[in-house]
C-alpha positions as CSV (number, residue, x, y, z in Angstrom):
1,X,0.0,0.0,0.0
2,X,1.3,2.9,-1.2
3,X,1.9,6.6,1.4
4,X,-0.6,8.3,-0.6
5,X,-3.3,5.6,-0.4
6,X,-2.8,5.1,3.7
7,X,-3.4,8.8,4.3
8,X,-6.5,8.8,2.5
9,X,-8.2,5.9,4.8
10,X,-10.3,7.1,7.6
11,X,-8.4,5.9,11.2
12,X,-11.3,3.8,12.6
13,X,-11.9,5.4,15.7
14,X,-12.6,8.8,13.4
15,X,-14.8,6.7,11.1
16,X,-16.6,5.6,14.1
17,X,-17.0,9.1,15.9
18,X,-18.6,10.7,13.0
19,X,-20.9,7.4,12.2
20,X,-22.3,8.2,16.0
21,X,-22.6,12.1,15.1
22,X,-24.6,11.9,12.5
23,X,-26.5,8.6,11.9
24,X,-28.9,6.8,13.5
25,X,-28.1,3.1,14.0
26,X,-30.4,0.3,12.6
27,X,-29.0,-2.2,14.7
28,X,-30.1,-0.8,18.2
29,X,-32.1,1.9,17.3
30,X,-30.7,5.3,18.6
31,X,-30.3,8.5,18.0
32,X,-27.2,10.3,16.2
33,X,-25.6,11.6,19.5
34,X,-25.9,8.4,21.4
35,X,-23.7,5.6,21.5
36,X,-24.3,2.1,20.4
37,X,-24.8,-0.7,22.5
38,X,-25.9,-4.4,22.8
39,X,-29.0,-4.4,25.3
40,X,-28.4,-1.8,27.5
41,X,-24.6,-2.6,27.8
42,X,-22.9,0.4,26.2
43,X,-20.3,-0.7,23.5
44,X,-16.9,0.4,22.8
45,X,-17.5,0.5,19.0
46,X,-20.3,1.2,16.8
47,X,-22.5,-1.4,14.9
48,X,-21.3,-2.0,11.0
49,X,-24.7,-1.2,10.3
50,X,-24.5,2.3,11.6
51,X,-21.2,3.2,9.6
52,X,-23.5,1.8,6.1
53,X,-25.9,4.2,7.3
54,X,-23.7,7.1,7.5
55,X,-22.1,6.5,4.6
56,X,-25.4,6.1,2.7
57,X,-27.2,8.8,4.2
58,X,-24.1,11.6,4.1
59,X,-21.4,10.5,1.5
């Protein structure tokens, strides 16, 4: 992988942050804002599904 194509990826945790700013997430149903988590036991990352949704919904 070349230097250029490295510094064009999103770092996860950045991808992750602006998933939970601006989407809703599918998988457990809240708001943009709030954090994911697995019934009622917050999560230290967000769903997939959440990420597809931000990605979809503000490219």
């Amino acid at each position: 992988m070349s230097r250029h194509h490295r510094s064009r990826r999103r770092p996860t945790a950045r991808l992750a942050a602006w998933a939970v700013s601006i989407a809703c997430c599918p998988e457990c149903q809240v708001t943009p804002g709030t954090p994911c988590h697995d019934d009622g036991t917050a999560r230290t990352t967000v769903h997939p599904r959440r990420i597809q949704e931000a990605q979809v919904t503000h490219p």
